[in-house]
py3Dmol code that shows the C-alpha trace and the ligand (Angstrom):
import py3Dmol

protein = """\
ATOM      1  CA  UNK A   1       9.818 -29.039  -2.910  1.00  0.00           C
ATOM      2  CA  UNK A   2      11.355 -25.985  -1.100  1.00  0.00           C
ATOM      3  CA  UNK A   3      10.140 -25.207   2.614  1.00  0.00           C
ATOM      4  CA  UNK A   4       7.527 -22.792   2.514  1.00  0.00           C
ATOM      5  CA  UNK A   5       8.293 -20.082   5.061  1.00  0.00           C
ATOM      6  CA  UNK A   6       6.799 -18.545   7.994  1.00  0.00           C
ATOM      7  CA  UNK A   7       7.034 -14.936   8.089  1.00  0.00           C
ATOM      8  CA  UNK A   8       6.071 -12.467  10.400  1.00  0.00           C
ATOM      9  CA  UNK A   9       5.810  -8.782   9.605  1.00  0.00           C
ATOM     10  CA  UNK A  10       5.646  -6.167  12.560  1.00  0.00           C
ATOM     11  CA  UNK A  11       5.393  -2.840  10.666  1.00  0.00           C
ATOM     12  CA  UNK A  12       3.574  -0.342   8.996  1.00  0.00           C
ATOM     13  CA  UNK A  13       0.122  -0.446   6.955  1.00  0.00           C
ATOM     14  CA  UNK A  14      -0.623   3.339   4.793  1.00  0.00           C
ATOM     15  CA  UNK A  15      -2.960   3.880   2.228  1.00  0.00           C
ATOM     16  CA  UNK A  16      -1.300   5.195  -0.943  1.00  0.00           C
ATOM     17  CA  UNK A  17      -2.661   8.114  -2.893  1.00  0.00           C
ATOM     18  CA  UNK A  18      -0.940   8.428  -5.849  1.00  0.00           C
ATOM     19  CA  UNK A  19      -0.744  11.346  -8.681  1.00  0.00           C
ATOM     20  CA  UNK A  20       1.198  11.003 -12.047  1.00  0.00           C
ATOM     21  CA  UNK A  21       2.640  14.263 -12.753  1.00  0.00           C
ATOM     22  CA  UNK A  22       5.169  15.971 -15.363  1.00  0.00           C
ATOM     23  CA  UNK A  23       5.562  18.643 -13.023  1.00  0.00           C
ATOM     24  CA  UNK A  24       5.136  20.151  -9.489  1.00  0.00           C
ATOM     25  CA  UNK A  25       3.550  22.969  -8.278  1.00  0.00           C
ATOM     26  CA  UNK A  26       5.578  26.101  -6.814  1.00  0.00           C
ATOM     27  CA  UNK A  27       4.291  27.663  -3.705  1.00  0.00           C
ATOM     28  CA  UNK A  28       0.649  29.162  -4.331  1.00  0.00           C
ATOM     29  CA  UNK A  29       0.047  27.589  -7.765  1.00  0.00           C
ATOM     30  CA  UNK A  30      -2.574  24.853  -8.983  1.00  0.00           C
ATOM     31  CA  UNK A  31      -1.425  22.567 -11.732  1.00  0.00           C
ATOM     32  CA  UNK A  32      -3.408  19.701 -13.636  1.00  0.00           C
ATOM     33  CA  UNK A  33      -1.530  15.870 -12.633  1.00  0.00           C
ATOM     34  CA  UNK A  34      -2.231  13.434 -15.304  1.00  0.00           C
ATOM     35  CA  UNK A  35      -3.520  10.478 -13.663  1.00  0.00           C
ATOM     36  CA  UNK A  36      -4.182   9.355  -9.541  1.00  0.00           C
ATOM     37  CA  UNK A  37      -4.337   5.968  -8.248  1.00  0.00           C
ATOM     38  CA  UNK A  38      -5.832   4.632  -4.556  1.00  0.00           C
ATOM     39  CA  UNK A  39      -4.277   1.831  -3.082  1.00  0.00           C
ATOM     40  CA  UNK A  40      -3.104  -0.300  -0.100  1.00  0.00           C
ATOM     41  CA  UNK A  41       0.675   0.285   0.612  1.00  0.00           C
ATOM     42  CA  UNK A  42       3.113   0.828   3.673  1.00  0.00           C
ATOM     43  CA  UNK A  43       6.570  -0.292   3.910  1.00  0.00           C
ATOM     44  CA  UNK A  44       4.662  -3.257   6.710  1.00  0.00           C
ATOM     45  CA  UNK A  45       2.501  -4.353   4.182  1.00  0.00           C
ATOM     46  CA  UNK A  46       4.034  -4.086   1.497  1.00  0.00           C
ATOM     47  CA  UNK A  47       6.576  -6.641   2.191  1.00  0.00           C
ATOM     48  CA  UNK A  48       3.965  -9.171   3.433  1.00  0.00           C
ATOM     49  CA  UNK A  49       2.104  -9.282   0.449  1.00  0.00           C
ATOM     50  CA  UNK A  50       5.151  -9.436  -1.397  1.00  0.00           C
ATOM     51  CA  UNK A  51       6.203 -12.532   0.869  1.00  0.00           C
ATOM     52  CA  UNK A  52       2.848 -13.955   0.671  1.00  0.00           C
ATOM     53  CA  UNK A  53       2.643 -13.342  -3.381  1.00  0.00           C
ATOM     54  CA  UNK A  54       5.818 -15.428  -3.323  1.00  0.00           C
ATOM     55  CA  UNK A  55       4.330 -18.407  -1.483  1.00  0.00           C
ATOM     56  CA  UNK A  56       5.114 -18.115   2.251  1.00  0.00           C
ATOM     57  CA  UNK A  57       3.031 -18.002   5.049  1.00  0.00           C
ATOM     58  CA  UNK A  58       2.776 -14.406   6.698  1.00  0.00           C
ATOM     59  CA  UNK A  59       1.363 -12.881   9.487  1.00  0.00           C
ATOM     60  CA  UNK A  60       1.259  -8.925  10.513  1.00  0.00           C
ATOM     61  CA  UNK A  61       1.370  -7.472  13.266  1.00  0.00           C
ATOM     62  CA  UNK A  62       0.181  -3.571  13.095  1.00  0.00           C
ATOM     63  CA  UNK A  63      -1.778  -0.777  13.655  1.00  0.00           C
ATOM     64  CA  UNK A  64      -4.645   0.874  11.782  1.00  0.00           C
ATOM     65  CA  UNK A  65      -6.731   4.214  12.659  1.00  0.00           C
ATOM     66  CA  UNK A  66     -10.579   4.458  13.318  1.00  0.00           C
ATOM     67  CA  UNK A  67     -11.597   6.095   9.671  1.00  0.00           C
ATOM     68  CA  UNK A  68     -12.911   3.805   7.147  1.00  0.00           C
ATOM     69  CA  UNK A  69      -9.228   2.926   5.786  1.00  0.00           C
ATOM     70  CA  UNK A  70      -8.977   0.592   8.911  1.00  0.00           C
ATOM     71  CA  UNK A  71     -11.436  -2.048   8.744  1.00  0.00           C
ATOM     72  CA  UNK A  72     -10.586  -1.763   4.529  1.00  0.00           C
ATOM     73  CA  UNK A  73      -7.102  -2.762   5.866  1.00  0.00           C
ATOM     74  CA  UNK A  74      -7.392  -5.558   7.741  1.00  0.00           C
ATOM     75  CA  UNK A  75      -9.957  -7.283   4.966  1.00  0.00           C
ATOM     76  CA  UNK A  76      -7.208  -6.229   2.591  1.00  0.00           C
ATOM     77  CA  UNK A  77      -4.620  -8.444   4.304  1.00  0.00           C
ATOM     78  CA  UNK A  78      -7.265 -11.113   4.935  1.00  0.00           C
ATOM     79  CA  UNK A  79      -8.163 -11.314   1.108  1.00  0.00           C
ATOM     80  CA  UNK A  80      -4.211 -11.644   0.960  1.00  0.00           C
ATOM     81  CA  UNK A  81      -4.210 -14.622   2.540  1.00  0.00           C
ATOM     82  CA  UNK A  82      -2.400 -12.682   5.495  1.00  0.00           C
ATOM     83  CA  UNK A  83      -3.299 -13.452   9.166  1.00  0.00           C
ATOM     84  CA  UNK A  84      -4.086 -10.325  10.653  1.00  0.00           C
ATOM     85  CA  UNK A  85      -4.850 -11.470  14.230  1.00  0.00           C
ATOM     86  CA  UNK A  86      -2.481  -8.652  15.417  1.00  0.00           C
ATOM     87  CA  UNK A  87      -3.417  -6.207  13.213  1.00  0.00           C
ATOM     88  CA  UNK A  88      -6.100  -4.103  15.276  1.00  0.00           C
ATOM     89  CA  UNK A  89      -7.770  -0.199  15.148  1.00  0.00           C
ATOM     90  CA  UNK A  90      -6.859   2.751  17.163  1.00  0.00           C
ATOM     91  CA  UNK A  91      -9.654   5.162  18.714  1.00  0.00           C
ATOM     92  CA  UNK A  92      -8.717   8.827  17.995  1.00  0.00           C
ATOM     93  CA  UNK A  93      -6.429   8.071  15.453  1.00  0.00           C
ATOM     94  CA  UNK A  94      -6.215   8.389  11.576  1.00  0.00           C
ATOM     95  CA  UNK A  95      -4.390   5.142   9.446  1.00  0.00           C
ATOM     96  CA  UNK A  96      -1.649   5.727   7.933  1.00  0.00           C
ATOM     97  CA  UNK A  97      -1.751   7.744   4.688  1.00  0.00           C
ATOM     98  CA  UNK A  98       1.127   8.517   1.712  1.00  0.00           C
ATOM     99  CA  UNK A  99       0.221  10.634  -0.549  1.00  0.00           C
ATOM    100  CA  UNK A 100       2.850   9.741  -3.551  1.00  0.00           C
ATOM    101  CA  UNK A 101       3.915  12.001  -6.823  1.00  0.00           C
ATOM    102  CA  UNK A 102       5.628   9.838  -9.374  1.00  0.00           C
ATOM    103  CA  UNK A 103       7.043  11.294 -12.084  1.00  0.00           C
ATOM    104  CA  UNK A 104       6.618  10.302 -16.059  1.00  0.00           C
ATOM    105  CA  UNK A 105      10.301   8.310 -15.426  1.00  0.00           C
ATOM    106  CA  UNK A 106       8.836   6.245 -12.950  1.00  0.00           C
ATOM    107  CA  UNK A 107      10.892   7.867  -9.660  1.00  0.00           C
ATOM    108  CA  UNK A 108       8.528   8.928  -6.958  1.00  0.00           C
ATOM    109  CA  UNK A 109       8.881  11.228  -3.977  1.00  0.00           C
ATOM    110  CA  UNK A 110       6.852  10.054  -1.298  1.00  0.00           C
ATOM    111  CA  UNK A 111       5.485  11.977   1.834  1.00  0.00           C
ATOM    112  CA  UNK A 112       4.345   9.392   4.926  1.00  0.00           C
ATOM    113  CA  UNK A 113       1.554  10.344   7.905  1.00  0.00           C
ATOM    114  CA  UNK A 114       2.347   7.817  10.117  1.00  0.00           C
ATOM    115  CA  UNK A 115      -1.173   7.890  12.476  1.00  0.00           C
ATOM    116  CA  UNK A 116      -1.848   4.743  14.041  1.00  0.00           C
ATOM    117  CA  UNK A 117       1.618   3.302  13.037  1.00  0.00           C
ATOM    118  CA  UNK A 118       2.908   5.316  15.492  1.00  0.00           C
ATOM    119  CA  UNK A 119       0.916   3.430  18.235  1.00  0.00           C
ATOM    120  CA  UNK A 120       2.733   0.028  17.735  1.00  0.00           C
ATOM    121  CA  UNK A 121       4.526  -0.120  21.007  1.00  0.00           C
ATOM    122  CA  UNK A 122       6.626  -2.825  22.413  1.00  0.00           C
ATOM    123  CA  UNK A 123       3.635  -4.339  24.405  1.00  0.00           C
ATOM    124  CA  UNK A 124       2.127  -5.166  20.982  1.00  0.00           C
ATOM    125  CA  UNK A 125       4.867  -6.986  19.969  1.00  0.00           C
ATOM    126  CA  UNK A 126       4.926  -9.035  23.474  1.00  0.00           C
ATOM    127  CA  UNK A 127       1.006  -9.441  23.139  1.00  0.00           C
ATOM    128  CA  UNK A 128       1.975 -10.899  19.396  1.00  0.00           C
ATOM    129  CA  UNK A 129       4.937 -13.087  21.273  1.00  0.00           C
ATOM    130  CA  UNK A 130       3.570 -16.440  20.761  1.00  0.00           C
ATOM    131  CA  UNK A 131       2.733 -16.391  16.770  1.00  0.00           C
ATOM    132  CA  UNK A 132       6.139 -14.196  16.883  1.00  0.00           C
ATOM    133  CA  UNK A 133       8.215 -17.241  18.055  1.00  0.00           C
ATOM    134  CA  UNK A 134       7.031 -19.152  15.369  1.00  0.00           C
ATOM    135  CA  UNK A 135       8.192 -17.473  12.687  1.00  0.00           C
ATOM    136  CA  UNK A 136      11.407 -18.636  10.608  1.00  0.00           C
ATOM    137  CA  UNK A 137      11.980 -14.699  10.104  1.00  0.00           C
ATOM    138  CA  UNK A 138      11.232 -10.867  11.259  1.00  0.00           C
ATOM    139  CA  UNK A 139      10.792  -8.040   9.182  1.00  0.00           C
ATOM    140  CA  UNK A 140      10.551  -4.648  10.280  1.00  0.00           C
ATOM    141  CA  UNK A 141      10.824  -1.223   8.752  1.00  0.00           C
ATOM    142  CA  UNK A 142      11.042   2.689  10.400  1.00  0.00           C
ATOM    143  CA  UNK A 143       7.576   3.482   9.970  1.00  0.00           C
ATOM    144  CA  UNK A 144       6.495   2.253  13.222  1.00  0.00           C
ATOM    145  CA  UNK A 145       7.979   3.910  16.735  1.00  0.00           C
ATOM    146  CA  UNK A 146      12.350   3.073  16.634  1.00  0.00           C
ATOM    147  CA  UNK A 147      11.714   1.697  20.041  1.00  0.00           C
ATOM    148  CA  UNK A 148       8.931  -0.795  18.677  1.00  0.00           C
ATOM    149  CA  UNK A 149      11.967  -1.760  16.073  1.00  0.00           C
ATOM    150  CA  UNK A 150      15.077  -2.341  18.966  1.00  0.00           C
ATOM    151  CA  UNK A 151      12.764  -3.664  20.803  1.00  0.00           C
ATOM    152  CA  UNK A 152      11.844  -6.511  18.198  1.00  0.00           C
ATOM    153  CA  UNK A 153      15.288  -7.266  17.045  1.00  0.00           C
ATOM    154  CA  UNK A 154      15.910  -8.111  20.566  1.00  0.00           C
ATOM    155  CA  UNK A 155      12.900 -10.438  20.788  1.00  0.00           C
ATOM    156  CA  UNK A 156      14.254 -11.741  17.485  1.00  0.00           C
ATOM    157  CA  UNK A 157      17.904 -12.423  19.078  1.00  0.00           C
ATOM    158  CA  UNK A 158      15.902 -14.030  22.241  1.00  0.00           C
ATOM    159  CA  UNK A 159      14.283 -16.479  20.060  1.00  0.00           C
ATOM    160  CA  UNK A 160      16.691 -17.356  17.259  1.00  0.00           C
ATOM    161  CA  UNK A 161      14.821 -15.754  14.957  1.00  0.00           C
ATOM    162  CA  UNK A 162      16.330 -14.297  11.814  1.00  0.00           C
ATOM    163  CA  UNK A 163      15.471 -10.675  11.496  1.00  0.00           C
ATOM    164  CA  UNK A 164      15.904  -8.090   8.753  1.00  0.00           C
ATOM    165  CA  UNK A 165      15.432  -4.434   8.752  1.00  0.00           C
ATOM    166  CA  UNK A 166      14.527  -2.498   6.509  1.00  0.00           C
ATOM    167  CA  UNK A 167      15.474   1.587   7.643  1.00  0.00           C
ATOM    168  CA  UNK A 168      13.103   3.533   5.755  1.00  0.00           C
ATOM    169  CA  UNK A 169      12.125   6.135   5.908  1.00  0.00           C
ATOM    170  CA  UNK A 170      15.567   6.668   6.894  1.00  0.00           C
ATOM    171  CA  UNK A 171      16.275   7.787  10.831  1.00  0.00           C
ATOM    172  CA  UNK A 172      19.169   8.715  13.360  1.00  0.00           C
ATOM    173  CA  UNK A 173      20.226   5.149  14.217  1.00  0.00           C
ATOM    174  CA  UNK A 174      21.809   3.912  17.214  1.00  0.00           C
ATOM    175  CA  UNK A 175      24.316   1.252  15.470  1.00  0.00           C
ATOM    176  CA  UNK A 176      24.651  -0.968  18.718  1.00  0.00           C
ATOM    177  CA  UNK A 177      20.791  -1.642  19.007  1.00  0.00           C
ATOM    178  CA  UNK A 178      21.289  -3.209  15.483  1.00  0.00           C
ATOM    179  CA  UNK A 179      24.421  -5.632  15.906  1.00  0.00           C
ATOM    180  CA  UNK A 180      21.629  -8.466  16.257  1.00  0.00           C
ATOM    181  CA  UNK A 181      20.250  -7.870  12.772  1.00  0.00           C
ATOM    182  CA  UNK A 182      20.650 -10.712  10.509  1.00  0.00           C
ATOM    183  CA  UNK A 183      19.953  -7.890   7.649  1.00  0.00           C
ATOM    184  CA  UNK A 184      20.298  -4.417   7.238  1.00  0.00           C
ATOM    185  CA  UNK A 185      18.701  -3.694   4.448  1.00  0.00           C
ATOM    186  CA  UNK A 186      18.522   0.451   3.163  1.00  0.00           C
ATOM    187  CA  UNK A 187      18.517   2.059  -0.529  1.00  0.00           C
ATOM    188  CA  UNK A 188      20.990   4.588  -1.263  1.00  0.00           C
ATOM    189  CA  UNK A 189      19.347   7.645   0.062  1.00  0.00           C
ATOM    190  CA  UNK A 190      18.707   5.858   3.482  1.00  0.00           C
ATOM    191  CA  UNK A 191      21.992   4.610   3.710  1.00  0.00           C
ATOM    192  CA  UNK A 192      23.358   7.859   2.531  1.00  0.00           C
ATOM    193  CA  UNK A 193      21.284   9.940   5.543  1.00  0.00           C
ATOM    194  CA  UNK A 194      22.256   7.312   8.096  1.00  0.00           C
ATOM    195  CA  UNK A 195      25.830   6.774   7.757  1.00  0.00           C
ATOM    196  CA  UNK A 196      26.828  10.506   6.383  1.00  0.00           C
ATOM    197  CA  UNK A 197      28.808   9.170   3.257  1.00  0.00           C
ATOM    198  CA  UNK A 198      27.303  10.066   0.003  1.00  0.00           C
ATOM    199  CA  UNK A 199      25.467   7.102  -1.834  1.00  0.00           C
ATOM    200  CA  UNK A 200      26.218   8.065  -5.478  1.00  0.00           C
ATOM    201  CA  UNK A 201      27.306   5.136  -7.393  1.00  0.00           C
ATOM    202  CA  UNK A 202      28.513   1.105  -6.374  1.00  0.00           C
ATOM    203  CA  UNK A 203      31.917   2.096  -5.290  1.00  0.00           C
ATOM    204  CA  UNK A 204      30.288   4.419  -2.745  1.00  0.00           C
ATOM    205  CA  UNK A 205      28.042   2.009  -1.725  1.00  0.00           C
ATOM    206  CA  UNK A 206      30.804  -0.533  -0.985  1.00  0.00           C
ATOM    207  CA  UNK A 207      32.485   1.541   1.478  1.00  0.00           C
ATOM    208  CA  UNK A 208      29.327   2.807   3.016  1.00  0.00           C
ATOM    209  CA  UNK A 209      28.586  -1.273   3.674  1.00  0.00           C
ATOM    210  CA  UNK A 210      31.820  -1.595   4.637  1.00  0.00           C
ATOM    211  CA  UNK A 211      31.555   1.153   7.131  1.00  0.00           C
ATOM    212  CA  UNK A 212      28.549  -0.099   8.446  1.00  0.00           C
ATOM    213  CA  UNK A 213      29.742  -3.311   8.645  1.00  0.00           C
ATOM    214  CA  UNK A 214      32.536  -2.050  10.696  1.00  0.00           C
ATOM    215  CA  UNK A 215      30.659  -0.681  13.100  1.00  0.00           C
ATOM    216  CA  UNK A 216      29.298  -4.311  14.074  1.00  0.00           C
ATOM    217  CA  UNK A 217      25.979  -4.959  11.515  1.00  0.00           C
ATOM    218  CA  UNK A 218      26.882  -8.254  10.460  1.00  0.00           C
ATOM    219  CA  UNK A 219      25.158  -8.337   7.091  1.00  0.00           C
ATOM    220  CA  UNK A 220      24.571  -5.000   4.707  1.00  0.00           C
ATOM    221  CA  UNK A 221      21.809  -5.505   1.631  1.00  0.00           C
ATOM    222  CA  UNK A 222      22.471  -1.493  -0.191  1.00  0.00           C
ATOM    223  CA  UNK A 223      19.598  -1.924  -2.572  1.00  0.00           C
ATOM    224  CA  UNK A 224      20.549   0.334  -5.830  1.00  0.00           C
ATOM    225  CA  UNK A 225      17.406   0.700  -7.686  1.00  0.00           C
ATOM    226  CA  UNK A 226      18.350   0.304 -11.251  1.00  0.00           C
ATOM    227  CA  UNK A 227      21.831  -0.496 -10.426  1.00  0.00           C
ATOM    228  CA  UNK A 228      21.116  -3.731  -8.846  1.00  0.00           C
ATOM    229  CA  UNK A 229      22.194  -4.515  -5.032  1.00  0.00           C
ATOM    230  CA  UNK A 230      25.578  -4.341  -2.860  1.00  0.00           C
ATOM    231  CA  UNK A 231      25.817  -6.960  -0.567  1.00  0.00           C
ATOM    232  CA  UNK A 232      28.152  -7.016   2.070  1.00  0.00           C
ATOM    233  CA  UNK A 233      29.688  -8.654   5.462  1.00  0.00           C
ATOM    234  CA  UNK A 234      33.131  -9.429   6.908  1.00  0.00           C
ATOM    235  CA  UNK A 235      33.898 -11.780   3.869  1.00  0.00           C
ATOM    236  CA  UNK A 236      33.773  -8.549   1.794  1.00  0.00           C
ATOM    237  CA  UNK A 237      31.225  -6.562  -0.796  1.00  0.00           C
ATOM    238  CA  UNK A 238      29.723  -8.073  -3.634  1.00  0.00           C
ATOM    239  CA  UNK A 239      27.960  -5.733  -6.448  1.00  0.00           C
ATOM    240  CA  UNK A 240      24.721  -8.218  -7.977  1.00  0.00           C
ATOM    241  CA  UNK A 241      23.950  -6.708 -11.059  1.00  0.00           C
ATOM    242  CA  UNK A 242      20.174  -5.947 -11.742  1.00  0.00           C
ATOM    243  CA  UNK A 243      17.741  -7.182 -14.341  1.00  0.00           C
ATOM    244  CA  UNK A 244      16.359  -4.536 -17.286  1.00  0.00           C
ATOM    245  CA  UNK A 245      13.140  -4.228 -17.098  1.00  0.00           C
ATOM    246  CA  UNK A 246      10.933  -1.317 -18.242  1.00  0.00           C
ATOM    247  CA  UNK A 247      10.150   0.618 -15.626  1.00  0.00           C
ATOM    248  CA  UNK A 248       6.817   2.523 -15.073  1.00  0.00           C
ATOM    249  CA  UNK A 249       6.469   3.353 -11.273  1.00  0.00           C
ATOM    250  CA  UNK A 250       9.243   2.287  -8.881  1.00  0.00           C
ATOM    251  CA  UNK A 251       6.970   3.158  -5.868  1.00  0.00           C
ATOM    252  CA  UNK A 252       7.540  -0.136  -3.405  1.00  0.00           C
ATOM    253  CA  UNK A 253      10.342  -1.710  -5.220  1.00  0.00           C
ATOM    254  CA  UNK A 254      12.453  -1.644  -1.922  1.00  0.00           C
ATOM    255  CA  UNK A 255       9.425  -3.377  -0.528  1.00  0.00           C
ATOM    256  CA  UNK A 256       8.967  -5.753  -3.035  1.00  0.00           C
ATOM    257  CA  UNK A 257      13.098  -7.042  -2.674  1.00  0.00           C
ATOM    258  CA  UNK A 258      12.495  -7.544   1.153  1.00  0.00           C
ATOM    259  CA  UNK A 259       9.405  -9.858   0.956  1.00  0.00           C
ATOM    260  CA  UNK A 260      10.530 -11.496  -1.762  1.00  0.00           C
ATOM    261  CA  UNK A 261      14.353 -11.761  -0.015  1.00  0.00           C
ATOM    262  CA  UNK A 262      13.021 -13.059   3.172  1.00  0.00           C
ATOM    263  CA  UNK A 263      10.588 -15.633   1.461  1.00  0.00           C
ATOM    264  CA  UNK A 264      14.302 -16.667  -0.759  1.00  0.00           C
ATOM    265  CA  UNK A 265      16.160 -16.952   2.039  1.00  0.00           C
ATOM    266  CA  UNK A 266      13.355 -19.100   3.995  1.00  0.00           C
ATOM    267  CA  UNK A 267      13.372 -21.769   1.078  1.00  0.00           C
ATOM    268  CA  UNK A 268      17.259 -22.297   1.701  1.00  0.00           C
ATOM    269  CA  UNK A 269      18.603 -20.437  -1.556  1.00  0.00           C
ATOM    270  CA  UNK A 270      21.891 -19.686  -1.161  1.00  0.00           C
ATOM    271  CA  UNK A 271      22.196 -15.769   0.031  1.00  0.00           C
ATOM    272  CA  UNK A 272      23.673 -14.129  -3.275  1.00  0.00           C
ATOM    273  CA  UNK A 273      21.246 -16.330  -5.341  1.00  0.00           C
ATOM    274  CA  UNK A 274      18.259 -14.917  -2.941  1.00  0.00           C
ATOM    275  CA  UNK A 275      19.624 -11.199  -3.671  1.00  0.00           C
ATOM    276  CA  UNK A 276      19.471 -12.092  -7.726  1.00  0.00           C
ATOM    277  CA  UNK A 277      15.821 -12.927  -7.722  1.00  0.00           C
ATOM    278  CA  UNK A 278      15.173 -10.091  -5.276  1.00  0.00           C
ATOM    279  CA  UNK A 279      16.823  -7.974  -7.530  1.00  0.00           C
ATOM    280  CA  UNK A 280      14.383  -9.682 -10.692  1.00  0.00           C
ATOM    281  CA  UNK A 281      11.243  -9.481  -8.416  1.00  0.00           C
ATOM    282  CA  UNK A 282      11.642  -5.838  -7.269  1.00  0.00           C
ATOM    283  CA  UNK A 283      12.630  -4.812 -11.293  1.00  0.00           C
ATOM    284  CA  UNK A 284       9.101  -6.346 -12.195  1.00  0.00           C
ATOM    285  CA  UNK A 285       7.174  -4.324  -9.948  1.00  0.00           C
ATOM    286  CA  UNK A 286       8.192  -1.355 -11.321  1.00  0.00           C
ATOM    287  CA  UNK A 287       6.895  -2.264 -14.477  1.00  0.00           C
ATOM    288  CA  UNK A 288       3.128  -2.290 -13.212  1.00  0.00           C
ATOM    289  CA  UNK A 289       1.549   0.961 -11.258  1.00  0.00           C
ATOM    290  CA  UNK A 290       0.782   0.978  -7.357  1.00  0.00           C
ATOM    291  CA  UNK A 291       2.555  -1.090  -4.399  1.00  0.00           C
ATOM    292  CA  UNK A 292       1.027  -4.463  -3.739  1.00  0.00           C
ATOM    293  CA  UNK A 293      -0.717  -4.070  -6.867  1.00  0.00           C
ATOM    294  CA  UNK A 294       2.344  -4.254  -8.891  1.00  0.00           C
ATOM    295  CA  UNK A 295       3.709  -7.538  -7.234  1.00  0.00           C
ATOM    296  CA  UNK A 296       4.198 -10.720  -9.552  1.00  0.00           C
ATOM    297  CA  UNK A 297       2.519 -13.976  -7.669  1.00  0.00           C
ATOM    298  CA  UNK A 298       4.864 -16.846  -7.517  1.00  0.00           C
ATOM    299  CA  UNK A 299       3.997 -18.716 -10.762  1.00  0.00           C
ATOM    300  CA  UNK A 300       4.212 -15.507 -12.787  1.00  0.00           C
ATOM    301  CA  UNK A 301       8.021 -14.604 -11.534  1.00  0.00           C
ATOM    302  CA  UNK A 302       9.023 -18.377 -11.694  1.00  0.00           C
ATOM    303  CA  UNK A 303       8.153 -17.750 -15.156  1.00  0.00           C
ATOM    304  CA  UNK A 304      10.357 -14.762 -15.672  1.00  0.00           C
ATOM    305  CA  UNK A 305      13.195 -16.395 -13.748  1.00  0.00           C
ATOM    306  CA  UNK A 306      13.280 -19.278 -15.757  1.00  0.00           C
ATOM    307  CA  UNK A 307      13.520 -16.925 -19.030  1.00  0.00           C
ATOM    308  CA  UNK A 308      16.197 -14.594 -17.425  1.00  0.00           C
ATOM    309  CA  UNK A 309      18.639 -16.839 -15.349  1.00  0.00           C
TER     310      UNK A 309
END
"""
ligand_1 = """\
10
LIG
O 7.754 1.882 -0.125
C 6.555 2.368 -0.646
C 5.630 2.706 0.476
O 6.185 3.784 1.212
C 4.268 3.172 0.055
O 3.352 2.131 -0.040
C 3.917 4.202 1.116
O 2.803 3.873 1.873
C 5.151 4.368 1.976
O 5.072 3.648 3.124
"""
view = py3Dmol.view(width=600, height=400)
view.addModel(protein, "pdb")
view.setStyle({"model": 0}, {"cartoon": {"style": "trace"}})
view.addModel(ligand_1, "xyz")
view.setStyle({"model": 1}, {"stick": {}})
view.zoomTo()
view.show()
């Protein structure tokens, strides 16, 4: 039986309002959406339910405001089976809120109020150090403070503890702070925004891996939506092609490939075999509406795996 994983989260928890809509509004002008969903989300928590959905254990380690989307939160993660010991409220401050527009082709645009994510701080992750040093692997995203994310790659390094970031939503970067980062993991528009090299196609994304792999990130994931992945490190790029899938709503997708990823890797599955069934697992979300919503448990995408590989 494969090793079940531990895996720690430190990131962001938002809740996600989303509206279906054929069109957009222009400045000054009310139009009808066609449909609006409520849900749990953020980048953070995203990725740990997707890691717990695909049988690891996971632990968070966040912020949430004082409005009634905080306490909903932390029973959210709880009824996840996530330990949210380090997951605690902030007086004065709202949670974290996206309010999402995806369009009848399933892309979304998404706009994020950070809040209490913003209030993660590096003594959080020090008062989190003990369950931190148990974990087989670190996730982290850009929705919490950049110094909150250095600050836990270097705890990672410390420790031995794998680590994998995720840069969205995408952000100036200072390349050295990330040279310990077993992962780098960004779509094409984040990798596009932080490297300056357009993002258009798989060629492009090879050289903008290789460029970032130049500049001393040991391991580049360029996650291509429905174009698969890029995966790249001094041994050279890799395109892994995706799955087809019929796709509704690709909100959390990204999210979905990094829990699921992480959990992969944790079992011992050979790296480019870990980016195929990330690749599968994030394709299936986008066939259901919603985030964590959309997530296949374990049994379900075992299923589809065995049917597709
Ligand atoms: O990646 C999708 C997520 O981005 C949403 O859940 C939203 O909260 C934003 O963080």
């Amino acid at each position: 039986m494969a090793k079940r994983p531990r895996i720690a989260v430190v990131g962001s928890a938002n809740i996600d309002l989303t509206t279906f809509t054929n069109q957009f509004p222009k400045p000054g002008e009310t139009i009808f959406g066609q449909k609006f969903d409520l849900g749990f989300g953020g980048k953070g928590a995203n990725q740990a339910v997707a890691a717990r959905l695909c049988g690891a254990e996971v632990f968070m380690v966040a912020r949430v405001g004082s409005d009634l989307f905080g306490p909903a939160t932390i029973e959210n993660f709880r009824k996840q089976g996530i330990d949210p010991t380090h997951v605690k409220q902030v007086e004065g401050l709202s949670s974290g809120v996206a309010p999402i527009f995806v369009e009848p082709n399933g892309q979304n645009r998404i706009l994020v109020v950070k809040g209490a994510n913003d209030a993660l701080k590096p003594a959080d992750v020090d008062a989190a150090a003990e369950i931190l040093k148990s974990a087989d692997c670190i996730v982290l995203q850009f929705e919490i403070p950049v110094a909150t994310v250095y600050y836990t790659i270097e705890f990672a390094r410390k420790h031995g503890i794998r680590c994998i970031l995720n840069p969205a939503p995408a952000q100036p970067v200072d390349l050295g702070a990330l040279k310990d980062l077993d992962y780098f993991v960004p779509n094409e528009t984040e990798a596009e925004t932080i490297t300056g090299s357009p993002v258009k196609n798989v060629e492009d994304a090879k050289k903008c891996a290789e460029n970032l792999v130049a500049g001393g990130i040991r391991r580049v994931i360029i996650t291509l939506g429905a174009n698969g992945s890029l995966l790249s490190s001094r041994d050279g790029g890799e395109h892994v092609p995706p799955f087809v899938v019929n796709a509704i709503d690709s909100t959390g997708a990204g999210d979905a490939f990094i829990g699921s990823f992480a959990v992969f890797l944790g079992e011992g599955v050979p790296e480019k075999e870990a980016v195929r069934r990330a690749n599968l697992y994030a394709g299936l979300s986008t066939t259901g509406v919603g985030t964590q919503k959309s997530f296949y448990d374990r049994a379900r995408f075992d299923a589809e795996w065995a049917k597709r590989s």
